[in-house]
Each structure stands twice: as structure tokens, then as C-alpha cells.
Rosetta silent file (secondary structure, phi, psi, omega in degrees, C-alpha in Angstrom):
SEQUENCE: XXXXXXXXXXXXXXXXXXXXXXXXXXXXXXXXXXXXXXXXXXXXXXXXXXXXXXXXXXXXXXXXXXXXXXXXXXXXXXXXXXXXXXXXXXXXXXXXXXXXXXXXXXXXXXXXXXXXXXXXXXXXXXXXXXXXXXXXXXXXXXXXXXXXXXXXXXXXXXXXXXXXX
SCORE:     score description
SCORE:     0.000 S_00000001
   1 L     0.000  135.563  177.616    9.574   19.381   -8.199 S_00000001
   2 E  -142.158  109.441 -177.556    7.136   16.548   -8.863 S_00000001
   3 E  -138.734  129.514  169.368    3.955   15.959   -7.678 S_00000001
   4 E   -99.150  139.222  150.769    1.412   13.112   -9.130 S_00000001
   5 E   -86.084  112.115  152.319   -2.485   13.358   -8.924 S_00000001
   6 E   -64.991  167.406  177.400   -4.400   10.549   -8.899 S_00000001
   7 L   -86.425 -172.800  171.070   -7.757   10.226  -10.105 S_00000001
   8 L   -69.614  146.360 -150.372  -10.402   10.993   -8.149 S_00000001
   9 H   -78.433    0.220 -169.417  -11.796    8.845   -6.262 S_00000001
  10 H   -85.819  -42.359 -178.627  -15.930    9.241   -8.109 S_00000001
  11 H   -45.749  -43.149 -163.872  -13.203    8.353  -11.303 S_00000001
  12 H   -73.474  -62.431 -162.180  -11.620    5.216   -9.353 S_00000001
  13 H   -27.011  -57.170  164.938  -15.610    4.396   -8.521 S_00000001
  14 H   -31.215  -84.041  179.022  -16.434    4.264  -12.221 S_00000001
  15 H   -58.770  -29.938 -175.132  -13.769    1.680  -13.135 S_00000001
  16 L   -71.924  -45.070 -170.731  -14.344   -0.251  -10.358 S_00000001
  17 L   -95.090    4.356 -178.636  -18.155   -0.419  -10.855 S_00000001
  18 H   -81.328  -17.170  170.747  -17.690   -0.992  -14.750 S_00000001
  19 H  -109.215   19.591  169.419  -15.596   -3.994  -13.782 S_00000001
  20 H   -97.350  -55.628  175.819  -17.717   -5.221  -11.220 S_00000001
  21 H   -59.188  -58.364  174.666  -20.763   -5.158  -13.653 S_00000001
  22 H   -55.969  -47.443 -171.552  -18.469   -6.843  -16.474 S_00000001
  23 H   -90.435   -3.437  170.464  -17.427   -9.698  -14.185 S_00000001
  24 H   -81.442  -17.385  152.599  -20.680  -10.256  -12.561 S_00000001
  25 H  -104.619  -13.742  137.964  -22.308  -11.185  -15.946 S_00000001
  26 H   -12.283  -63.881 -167.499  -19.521  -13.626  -16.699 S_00000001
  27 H   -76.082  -16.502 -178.879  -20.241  -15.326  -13.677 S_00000001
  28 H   -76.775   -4.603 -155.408  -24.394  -14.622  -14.610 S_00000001
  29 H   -90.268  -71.902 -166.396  -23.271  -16.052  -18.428 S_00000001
  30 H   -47.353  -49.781  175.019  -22.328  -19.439  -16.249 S_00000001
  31 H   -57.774  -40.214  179.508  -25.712  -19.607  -14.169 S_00000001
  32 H   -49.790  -48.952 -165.533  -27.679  -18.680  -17.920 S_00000001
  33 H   -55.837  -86.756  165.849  -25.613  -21.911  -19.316 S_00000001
  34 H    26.155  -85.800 -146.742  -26.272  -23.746  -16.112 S_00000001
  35 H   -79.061  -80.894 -157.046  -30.209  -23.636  -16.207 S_00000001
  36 H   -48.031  -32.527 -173.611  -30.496  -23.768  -20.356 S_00000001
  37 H   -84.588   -6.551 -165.616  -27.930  -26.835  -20.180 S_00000001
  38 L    43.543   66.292 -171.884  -29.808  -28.514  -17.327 S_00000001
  39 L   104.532  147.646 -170.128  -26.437  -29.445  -16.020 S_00000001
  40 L  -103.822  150.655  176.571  -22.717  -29.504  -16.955 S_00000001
  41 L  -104.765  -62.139 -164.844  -21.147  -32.777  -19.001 S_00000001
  42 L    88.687   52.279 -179.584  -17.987  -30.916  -19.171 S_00000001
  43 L   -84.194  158.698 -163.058  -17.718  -31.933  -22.731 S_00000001
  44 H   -60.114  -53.514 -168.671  -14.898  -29.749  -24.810 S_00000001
  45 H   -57.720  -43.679  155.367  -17.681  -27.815  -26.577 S_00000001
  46 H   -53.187  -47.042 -179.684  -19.395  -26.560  -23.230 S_00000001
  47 H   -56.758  -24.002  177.641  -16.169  -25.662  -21.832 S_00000001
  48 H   -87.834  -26.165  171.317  -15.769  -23.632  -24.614 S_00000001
  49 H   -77.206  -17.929  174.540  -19.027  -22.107  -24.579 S_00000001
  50 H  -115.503  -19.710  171.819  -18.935  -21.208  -21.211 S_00000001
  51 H   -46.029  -65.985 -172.573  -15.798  -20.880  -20.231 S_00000001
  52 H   -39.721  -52.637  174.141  -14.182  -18.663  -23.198 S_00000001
  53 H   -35.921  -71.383 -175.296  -17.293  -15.736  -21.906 S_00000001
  54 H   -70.408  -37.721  143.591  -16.623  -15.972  -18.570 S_00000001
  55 H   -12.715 -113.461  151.191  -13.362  -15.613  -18.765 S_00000001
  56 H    39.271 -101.094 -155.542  -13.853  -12.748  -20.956 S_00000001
  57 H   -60.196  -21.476 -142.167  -15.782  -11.209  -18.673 S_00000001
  58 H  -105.846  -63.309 -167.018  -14.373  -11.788  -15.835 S_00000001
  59 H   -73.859  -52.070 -171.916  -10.727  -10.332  -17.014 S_00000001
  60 H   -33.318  -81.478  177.430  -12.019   -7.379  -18.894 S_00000001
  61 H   -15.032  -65.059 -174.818  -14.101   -6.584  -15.457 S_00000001
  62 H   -62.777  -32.738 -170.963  -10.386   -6.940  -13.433 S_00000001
  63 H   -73.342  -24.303 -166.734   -8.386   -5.070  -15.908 S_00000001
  64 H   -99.007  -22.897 -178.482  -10.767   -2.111  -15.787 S_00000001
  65 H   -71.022  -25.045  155.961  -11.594   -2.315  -11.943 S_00000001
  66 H   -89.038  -17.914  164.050   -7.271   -1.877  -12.005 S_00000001
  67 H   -26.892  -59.560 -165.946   -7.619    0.457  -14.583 S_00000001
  68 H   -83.159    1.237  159.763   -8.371    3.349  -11.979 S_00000001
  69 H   -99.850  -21.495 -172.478   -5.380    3.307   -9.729 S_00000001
  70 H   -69.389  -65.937 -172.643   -3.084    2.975  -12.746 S_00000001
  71 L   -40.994  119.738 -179.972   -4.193    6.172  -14.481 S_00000001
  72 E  -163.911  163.627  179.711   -2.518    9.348  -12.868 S_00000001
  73 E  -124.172  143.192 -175.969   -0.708   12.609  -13.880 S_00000001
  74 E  -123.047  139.038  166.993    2.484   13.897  -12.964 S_00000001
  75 E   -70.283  141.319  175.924    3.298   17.142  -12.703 S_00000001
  76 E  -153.004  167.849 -157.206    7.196   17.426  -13.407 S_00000001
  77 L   -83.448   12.930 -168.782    9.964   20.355  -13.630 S_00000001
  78 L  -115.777  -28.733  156.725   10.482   19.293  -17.503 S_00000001
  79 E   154.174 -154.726 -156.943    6.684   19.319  -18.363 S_00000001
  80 L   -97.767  116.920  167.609    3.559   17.110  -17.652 S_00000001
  81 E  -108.741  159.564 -142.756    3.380   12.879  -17.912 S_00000001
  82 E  -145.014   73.901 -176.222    0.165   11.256  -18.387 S_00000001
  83 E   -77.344  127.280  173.550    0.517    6.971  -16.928 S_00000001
  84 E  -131.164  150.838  174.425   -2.362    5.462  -18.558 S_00000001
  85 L   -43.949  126.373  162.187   -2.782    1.523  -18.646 S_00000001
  86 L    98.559   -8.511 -158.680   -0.373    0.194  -21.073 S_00000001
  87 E  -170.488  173.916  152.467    1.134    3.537  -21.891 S_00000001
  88 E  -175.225  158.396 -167.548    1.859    7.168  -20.985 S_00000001
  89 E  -126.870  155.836 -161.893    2.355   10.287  -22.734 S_00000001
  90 E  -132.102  164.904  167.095    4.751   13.085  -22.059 S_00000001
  91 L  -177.488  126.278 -157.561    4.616   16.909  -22.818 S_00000001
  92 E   -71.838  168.967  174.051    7.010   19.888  -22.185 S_00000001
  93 H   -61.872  -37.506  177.951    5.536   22.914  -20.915 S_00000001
  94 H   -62.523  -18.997 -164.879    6.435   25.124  -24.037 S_00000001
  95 H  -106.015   12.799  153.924    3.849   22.593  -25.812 S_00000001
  96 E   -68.723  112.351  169.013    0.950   23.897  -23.499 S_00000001
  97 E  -117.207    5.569  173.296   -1.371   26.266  -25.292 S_00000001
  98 E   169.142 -166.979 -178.715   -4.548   26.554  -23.172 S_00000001
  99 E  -141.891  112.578 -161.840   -6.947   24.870  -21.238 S_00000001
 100 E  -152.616  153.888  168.075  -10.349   24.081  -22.958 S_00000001
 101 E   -53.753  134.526 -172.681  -12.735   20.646  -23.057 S_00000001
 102 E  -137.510  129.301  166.806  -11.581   17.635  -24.798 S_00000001
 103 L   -42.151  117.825  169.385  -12.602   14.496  -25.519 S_00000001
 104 L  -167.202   51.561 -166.547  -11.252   11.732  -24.063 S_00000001
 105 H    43.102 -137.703  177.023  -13.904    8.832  -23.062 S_00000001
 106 H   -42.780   -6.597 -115.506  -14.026    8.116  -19.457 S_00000001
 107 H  -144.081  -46.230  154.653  -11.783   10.631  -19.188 S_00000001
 108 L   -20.220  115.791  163.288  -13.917   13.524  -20.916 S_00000001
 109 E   166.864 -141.309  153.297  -13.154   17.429  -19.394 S_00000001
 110 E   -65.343  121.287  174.641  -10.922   20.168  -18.967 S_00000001
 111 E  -127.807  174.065  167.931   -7.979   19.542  -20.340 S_00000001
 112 E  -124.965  173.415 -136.018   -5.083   21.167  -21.773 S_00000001
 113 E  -136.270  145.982 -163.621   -4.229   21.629  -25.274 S_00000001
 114 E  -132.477  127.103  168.843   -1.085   20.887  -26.936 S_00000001
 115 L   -56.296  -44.943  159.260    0.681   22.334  -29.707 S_00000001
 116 L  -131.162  170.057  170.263    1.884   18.939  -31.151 S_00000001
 117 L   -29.410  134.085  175.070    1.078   15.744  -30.359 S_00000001
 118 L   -85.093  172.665 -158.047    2.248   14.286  -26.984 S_00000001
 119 E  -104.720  161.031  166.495    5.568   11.856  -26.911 S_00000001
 120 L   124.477 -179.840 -171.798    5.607    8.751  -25.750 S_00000001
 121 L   -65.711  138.523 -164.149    4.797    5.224  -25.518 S_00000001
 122 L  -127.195  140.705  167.881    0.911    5.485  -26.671 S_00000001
 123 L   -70.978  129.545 -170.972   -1.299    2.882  -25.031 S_00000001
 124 L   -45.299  -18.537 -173.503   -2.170   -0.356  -27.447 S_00000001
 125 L   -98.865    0.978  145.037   -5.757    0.423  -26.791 S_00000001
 126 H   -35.122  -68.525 -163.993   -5.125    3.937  -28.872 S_00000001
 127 H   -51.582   -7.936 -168.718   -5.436    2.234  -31.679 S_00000001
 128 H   -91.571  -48.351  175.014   -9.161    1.667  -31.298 S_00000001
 129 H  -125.347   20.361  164.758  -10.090    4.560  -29.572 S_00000001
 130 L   -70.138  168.141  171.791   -7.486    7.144  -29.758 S_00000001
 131 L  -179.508 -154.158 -142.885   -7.404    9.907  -32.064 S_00000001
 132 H   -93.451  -34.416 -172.691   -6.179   13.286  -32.769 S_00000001
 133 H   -74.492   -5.869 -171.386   -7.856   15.576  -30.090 S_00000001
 134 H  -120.851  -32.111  143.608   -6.663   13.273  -27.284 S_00000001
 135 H   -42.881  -14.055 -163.128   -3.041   12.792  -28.890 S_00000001
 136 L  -158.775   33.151 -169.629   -2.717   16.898  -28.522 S_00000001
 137 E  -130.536  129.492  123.173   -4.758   16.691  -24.921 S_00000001
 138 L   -97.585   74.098 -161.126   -3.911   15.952  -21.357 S_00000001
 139 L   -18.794  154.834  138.264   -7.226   15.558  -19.166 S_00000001
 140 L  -148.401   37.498  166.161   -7.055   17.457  -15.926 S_00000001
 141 L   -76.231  -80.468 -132.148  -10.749   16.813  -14.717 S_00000001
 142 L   -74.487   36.537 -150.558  -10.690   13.532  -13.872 S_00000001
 143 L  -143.090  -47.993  176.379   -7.386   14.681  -11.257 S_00000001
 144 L  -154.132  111.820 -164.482   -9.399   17.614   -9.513 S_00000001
 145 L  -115.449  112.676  -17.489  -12.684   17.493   -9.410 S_00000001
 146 L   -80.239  148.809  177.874  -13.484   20.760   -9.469 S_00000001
 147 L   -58.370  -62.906 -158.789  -10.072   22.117  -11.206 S_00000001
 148 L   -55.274  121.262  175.729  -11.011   25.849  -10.192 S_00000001
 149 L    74.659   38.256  162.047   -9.502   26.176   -6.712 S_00000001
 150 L  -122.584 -169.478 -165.286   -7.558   23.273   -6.326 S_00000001
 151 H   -87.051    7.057  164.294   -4.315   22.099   -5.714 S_00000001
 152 H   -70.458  -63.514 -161.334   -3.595   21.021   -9.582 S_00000001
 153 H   -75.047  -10.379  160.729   -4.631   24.453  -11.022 S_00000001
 154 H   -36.860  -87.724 -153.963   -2.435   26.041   -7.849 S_00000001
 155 H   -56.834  -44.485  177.851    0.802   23.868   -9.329 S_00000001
 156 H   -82.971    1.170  152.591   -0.482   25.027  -13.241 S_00000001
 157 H   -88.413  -15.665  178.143   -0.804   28.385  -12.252 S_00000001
 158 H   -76.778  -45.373  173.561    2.308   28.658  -10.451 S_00000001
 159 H   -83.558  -29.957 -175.057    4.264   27.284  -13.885 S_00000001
 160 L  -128.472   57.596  170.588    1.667   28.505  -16.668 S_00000001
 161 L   -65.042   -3.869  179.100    0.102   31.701  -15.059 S_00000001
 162 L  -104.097   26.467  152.167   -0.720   33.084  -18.338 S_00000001
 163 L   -74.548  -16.248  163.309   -3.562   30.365  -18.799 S_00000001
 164 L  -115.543   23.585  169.379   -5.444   31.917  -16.454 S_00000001
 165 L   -85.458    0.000    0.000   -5.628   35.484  -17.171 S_00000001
């Protein structure tokens, strides 16, 4: 048995308009240059000043507006995986110990709680803003919005009914 949840779509919405926002002042960082520069030479040093930004801005904006279909959780009959950009994290079912709020940036809700750490390839952007409550976490807000009566806590009560007594 396997079943993946995506996020939700107000979740996909998010990333989408936070990368929307991001690449739309890239392209406003080229109109500021524009009108302060009276005009483009296309000299090294402009190219660098305006380019390197929008750029920038522009990929950050795309990576996070793909951000929100990549993130998704799979339920599985060996325990729960977690695909995050760049990464995913694994955790057996014996390493469930409740279900309580957790930190976890965009990401931020019910989650469940883990007896050790979870395994797996940890996404490079951990290092910045990972840390120990979200290492020993696996969101399941942003998945079922609301968890109470849906079909995620159905599938976690049907394997971990004593999380819900």
C-alpha cells in the first residue's frame, strides 16, 4: 500500500505567489536600472549590475514557484517518506511517537514526532534552515488541510490508531 499526498493546493498558491513576487522584481530591478541609467550601453559593468539581480531573481522566483509540486508525502507499508526539493526524508512507523505542532517554515503545523531523527538524503538547503525539531518531524498540515477528518488521518489511523485515542 502506497498512497502520496500532495500539498494542498492554498500550499502550491504560496510558492507560486512567492515566486511570482521574486521574479517580478527582477524584471522591476531592470526597469529601476533602465530609468536611473537613462539607457543601456551594454558595457560589462551594467551587464553585471543588472543582469547578475535579475537573474537572481528571476531563478529563485522559478525554483520556488516549482518548489510546490515537488514537495509531497508518501504514505508507504515500511513507514512514511517526505520528497522535499533537493532531498527527502524517510521514517519507519515504530519511529512515530505522536502528533503535535512543529516547526517547519512554510511548512509550519501538525506534524508527527519522531523518536530519532529521520533517514535520508537531507535537502542542501537544511543546512541554513534545518534544525533539530524538523529533523525528528514530518509535517502533515500542509497535505490535509484540515487533518481531522480527512483522508491522511483515515490512512494514519488505520496504521497508528493509538495516536488518536
Amino acid at each position: 500500500m502506497s498512497r502520496v499526498y500532495p500539498l494542498e493546493s492554498v500550499y502550491q498558491k504560496v510558492f507560486l505567489a512567492v515566486g511570482a513576487v521574486l521574479a517580478a522584481f527582477g524584471l522591476m530591478w531592470v526597469l529601476i536600472c533602465f530609468a536611473v541609467l537613462g539607457g543601456f550601453s551594454f558595457d560589462v559593468i551594467e551587464l553585471v549590475i543588472v543582469g547578475l539581480p535579475t537573474a537572481g531573481f528571476l531563478l529563485v522566483g522559478l525554483l520556488l514557484a516549482a518548489a510546490g509540486r515537488l514537495i509531497r508525502l508518501e504514505l508507504r507499508a515500511e513507514g512514511l517518506l517526505l520528497h522535499l526539493p533537493g532531498g527527502r526524508l524517510e521514517a519507519g512507523w515504530a519511529d512515530v511517537g505522536g502528533i503535535t505542532p512543529a516547526p517547519w517554515g512554510p511548512l509550519t503545523g501538525q506534524a508527527l514526532v519522531l523518536s530519532r531523527p529521520a533517514r535520508g538524503r537531507r535537502p542542501w538547503w537544511f543546512r541554513f534552515v534545518g534544525n533539530e525539531a524538523m529533523e525528528r518531524s514530518i509535517p502533515l498540515s500542509p497535505f490535509a488541510l484540515p487533518l481531522r477528518g480527512s483522508r491522511l488521518e483515515g490512512d494514519l489511523r488505520a496504521r497508528l490508531p493509538e495516536l488518536f485515542d
